[in-house]
N, C-alpha and C positions, 0 to 999 in steps of 0.2 A: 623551467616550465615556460612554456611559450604563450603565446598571447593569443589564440583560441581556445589552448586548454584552459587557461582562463576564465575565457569567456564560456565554456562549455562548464564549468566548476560554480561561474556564480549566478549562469540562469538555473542552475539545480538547486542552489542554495535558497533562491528566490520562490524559484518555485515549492521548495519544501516550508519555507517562512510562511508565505502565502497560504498555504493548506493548513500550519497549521493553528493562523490566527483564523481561518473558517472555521475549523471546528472546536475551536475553544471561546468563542465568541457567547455562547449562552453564559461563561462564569463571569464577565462582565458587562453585557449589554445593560443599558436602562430600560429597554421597553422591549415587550415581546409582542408588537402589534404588527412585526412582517407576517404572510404569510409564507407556508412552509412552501407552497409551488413557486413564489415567485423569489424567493431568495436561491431556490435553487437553480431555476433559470440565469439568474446574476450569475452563481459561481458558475454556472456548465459555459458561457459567455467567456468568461474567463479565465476558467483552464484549456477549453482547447486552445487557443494561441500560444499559450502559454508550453503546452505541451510541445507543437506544434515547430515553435520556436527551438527549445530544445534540443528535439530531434535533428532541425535543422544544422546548429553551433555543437552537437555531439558528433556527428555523424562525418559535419565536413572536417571538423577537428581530427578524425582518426585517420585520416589517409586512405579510405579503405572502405568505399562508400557502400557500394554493393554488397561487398561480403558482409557488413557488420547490418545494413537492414535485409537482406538476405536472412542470415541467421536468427533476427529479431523476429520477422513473419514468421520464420518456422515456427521459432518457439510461441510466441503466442498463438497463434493458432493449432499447436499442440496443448497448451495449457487452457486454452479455451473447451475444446472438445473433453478434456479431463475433468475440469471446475463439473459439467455437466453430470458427472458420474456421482456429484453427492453434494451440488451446493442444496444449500436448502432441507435438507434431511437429517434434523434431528441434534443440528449443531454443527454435522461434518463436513468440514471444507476440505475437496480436493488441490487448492490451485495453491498453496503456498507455498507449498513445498519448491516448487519450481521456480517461483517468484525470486524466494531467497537463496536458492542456490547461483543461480545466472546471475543475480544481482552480486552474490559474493566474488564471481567471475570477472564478472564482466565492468563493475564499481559500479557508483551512483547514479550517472546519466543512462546509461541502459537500464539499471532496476526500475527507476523509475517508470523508462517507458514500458517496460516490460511489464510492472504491477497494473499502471493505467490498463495500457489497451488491452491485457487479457480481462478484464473484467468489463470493459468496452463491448472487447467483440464478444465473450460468452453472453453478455445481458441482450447483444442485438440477438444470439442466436436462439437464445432460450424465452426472449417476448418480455424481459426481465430492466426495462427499460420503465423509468419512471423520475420525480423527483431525486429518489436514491442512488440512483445512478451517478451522478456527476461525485457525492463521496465515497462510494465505493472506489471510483476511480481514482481518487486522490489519496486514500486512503491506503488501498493498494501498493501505490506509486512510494508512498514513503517507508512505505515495508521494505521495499524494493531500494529504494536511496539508504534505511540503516542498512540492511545486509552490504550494501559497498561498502561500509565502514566498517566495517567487521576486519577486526585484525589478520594480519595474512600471514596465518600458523603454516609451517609446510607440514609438518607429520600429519597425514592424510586421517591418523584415528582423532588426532586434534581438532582437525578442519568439520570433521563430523559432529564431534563433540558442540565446537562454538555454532557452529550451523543450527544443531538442534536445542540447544540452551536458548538462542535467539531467537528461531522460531516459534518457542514454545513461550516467551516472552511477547514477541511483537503480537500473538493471537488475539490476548487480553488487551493490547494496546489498538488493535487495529477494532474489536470489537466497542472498547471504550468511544473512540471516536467516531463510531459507527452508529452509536445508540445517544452521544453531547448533541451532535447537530439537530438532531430534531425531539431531544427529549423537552424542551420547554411548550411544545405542540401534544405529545403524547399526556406527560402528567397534568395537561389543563393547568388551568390558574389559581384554583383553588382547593388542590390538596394538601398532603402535607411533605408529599414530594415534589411541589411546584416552584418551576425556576421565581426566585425572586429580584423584582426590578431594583435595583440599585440595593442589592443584598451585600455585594461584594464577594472579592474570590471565597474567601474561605465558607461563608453561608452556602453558598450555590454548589461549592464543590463537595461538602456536607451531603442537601440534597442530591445530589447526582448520583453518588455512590449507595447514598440510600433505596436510591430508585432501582440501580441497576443490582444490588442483593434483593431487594424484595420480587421485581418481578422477570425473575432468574438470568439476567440477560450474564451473570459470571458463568452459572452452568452453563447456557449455549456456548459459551464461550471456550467453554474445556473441551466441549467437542470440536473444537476448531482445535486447539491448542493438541489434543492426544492426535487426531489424525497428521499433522504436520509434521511432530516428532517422529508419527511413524513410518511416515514416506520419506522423510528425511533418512532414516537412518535405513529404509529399506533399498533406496536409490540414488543416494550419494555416491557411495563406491566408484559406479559405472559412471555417473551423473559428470560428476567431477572429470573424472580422466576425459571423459568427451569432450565435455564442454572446454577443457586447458587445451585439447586438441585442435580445435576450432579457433580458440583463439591466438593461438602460437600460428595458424594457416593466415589468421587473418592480419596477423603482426603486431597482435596486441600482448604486453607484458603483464600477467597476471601478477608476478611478484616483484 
C-alpha cells in the first residue's frame, strides 16, 4: 500500500471519527445550553474542508483524476434528482439505495463523498437547506464509508444479499443519528424524555431510545429501511455490472 493510499485511508477514517463523535455528543455532553443553529454552523465549517480535503487525497491517489470525479458528478447528480422522487414522503427515502451500492464499488473515500454531496446537492435543489443539512450530509457519507467495508463476496446473488442486509440495517442507523443530534432541542428540558446533563451514557441512551419509540421516529424509519431493500434488490443486477464496468475503464480494482 503506498503512501497516498494512506493518506486517502486515514482522512476517511477521520473524517468518519469526526462525525461520529458529532452525533453522539448529546450521550455525554454536560450542558445543553449550545443552540441548535449555531452548533450546526460549527459542524457545516468543518465538514466542508474536511470533505473537501478528502476528495482532494482520493482522487489524486487513484491515477485517474477525471474519470473517477467524472463518474462521481454523474452519479450524484443522478441520485440527487432521484432522492426528489420520495424524500420526505411518509418515511420513503429514494437515495440510498445508490449510495451503497457505489460505495460497495467504488470502497470508503468515494461512498463517502457520494453520501455527502447527493444530499448536498438534492437539499440545494429541492430549498431543503437548513441546520439539518450539514448531518444529513455526514450522515449520508458514512452509509457510504460502511458499504466500502462491506465484504467483497463475488457470487453476484451474495453481493445482493449483503448489499440489502446492510442497507436495510444502516436506515435505522442513519435515521438514529439523524434524530441524537438535535434530540436534546426537541424533547426540551423537562420531559421525561429530556437529555440529561451529566446523566451519563447509559441514562441518556435510555432516554433516546425512548424518545425515538414514542414519537415514531423507528417507524419512519422502516419506510426508509423497506424502500432501500427494495431498490436494492430491484437495481443491483444491472447496477453492479455497470458500475464494475466503469470502474475496470477507470483502472480501479474492485476485488
Amino acid at each position: 500500500m503506498n503512501a497516498s493510499s494512506l493518506a486517502s485511508k486515514g482522512v476517511t477514517a477521520l473524517v468518519a471519527l469526526a462525525s461520529l463523535v458529532i452525533f453522539t455528543w448529546p450521550l455525554l455532553a454536560t450542558s445543553n445550553s449550545a443552540t441548535e443553529t449555531g452548533f450546526a454552523q460549527t459542524v457545516f465549517m468543518v465538514l466542508i474542508p474536511m470533505l473537501l480535503i478528502l476528495l482532494l487525497v482520493q482522487f489524486t491517489a487513484s491515477g485517474t483524476d477525471s474519470k473517477i470525479l467524472g463518474l462521481l458528478a454523474v452519479l450524484v447528480a443522478l441520485n440527487s434528482v432521484i432522492r426528489m422522487l420520495g424524500a420526505g414522503v411518509g418515511g420513503i427515502e429514494t437515495a440510498f439505495f445508490l449510495i451503497v451500492i457505489s460505495g460497495f464499488i467504488f470502497r470508503t473515500s468515494f461512498g463517502f463523498a457520494m453520501g455527502a454531496l447527493s444530499l448536498l446537492v438534492s437539499g440545494l435543489l429541492t430549498g431543503g437547506v437548513g441546520p439539518w443539512l450539514p448531518f444529513q450530509m455526514m450522515a449520508a457519507g458514512l452509509v457510504g464509508i460502511g458499504a466500502g467495508l462491506l465484504p467483497k463476496v463475488r457470487t453476484r446473488v451474495l453481493q445482493i444479499a449483503v448489499l440489502a442486509s446492510y442497507g436495510f440495517v444502516a436506515s435505522y442507523v442513519y435515521g438514529a443519528m439523524m434524530t441524537m443530534w438535535n434530540w436534546p432541542y426537541l424533547a426540551g428540558k423537562d420531559s421525561g424524555l429530556s437529555f440529561v446533563p451529566n446523566g451519563g451514557l447509559l441514562t441518556n441512551l435510555e432516554k433516546f431510545w425512548q424518545f425515538q419509540i414514542l414519537t415514531g421516529g423507528l417507524i419512519w424509519d422502516t419506510g426508509r429501511a423497506v424502500t432501500t431493500v427494495a431498490l436494492i434488490f430491484v437495481t443491483a443486477p444491472a447496477l453492479l455490472a455497470a458500475l464494475e464496468r466503469a470502474a475496470s475503464r477507470a483502472g480501479i480494482k474492485t476485488f
